[in-house]
C-alpha positions in Angstrom: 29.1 118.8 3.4 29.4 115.3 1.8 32.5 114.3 0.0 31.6 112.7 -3.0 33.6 109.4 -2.6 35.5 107.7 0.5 39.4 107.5 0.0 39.1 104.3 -1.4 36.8 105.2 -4.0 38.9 108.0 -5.3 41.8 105.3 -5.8 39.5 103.2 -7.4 38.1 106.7 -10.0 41.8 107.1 -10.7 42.7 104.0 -11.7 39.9 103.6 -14.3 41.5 102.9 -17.8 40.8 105.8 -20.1 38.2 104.1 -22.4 36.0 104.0 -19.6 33.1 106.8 -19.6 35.0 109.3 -21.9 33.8 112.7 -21.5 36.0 114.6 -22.6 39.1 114.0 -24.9 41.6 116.3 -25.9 45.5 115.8 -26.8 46.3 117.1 -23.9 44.1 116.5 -21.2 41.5 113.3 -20.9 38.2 113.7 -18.4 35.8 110.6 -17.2 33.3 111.3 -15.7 31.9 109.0 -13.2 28.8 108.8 -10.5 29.3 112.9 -10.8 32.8 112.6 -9.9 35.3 113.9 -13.0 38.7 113.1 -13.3 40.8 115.3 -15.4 44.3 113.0 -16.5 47.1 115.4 -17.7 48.3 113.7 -20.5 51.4 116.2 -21.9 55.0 114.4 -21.8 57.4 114.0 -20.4 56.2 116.4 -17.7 52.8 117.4 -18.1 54.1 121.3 -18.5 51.7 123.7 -18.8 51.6 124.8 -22.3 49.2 127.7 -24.0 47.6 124.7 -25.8 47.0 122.8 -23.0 46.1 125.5 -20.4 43.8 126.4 -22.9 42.1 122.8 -23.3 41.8 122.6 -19.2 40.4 125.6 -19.0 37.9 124.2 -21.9 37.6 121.2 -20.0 36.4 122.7 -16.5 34.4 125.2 -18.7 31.9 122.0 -20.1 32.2 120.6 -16.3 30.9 123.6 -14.6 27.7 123.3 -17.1 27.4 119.5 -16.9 24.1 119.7 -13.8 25.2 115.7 -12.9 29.4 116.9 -11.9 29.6 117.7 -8.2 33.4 117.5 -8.6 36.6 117.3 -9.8 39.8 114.9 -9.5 43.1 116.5 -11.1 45.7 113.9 -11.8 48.7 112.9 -14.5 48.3 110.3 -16.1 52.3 109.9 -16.4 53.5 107.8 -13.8 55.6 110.0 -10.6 55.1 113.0 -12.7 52.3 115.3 -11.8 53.4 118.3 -13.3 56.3 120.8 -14.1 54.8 123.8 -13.9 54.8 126.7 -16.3 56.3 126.2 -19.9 59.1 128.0 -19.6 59.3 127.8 -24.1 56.2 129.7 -23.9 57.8 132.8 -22.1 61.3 132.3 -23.8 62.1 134.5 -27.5 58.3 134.7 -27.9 56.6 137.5 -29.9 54.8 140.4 -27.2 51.9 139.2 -28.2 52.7 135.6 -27.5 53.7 136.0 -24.2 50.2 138.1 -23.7 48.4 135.3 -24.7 50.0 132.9 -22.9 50.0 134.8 -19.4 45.9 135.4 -20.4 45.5 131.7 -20.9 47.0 131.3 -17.0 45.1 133.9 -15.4 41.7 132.5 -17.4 42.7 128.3 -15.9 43.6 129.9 -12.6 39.8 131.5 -12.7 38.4 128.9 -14.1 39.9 126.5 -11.2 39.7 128.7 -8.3 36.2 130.2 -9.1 34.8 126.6 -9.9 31.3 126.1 -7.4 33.0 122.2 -7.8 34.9 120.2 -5.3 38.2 120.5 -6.6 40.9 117.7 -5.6 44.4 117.3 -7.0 45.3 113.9 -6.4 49.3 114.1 -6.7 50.3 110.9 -7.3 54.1 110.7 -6.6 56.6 109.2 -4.6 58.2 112.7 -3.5 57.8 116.2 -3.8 60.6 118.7 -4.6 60.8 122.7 -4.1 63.1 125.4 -6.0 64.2 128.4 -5.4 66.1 130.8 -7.6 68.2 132.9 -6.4 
């Protein structure tokens, strides 16, 4: 197994400006692609929270990746600076329709498929200063 950069050139990938070898643009989400390396930018502020629209465009995203014969992998980053990403939408759950919330909790099962069944390298590069964890009680 060959990794498909060094360290260095993953810093250098991720700090591409996003004009350079657009392959995929979306509101949400923004891939380049380069030497077979993508790098998928969230791009949803203020906290890149995982929406039905945008868990919908990733999973769109790896979908055209996974068919693309010259992508050996993946980078995952934000593209908002110390904010990788919230998590879940919580206004997607909250005084939603049944269907809604159906939808919604198909559109996460379908990225978390589409992610963890990928034959690519996958690599979230988390690009913060600190990491927090919460627990409800």
């Amino acid at each position: 197994f060959t990794y498909p950069c060094s360290p260095e050139r993953l810093l250098d990938l991720l700090s591409y400006s996003n004009t350079l070898c657009p392959f995929v643009e979306n509101s949400l989400t923004l891939v380049t692609f380069f030497s077979g390396v993508a790098v998928i930018k969230m791009q949803k502020p203020p906290v890149n929270s995982l929406s039905l629209e945008f868990l919908t465009e990733f999973a769109i995203s790896m979908e055209k990746l996974e068919m693309d014969r010259e992508c050996r992998g993946v980078i995952l980053t934000s593209s908002i600076p110390n904010i990788f990403s919230a998590g879940l939408d919580i206004a997607e759950m909250y005084g939603k329709s049944p269907e809604h919330t159906g939808e919604f909790w198909r559109s996460v099962q379908e990225m978390w498929l589409k992610l963890y069944g990928s034959s690519l390298v996958t690599i979230a590069a988390i690009n913060v200063s600190g990491t927090a964890v919460f627990q409800l009680n």
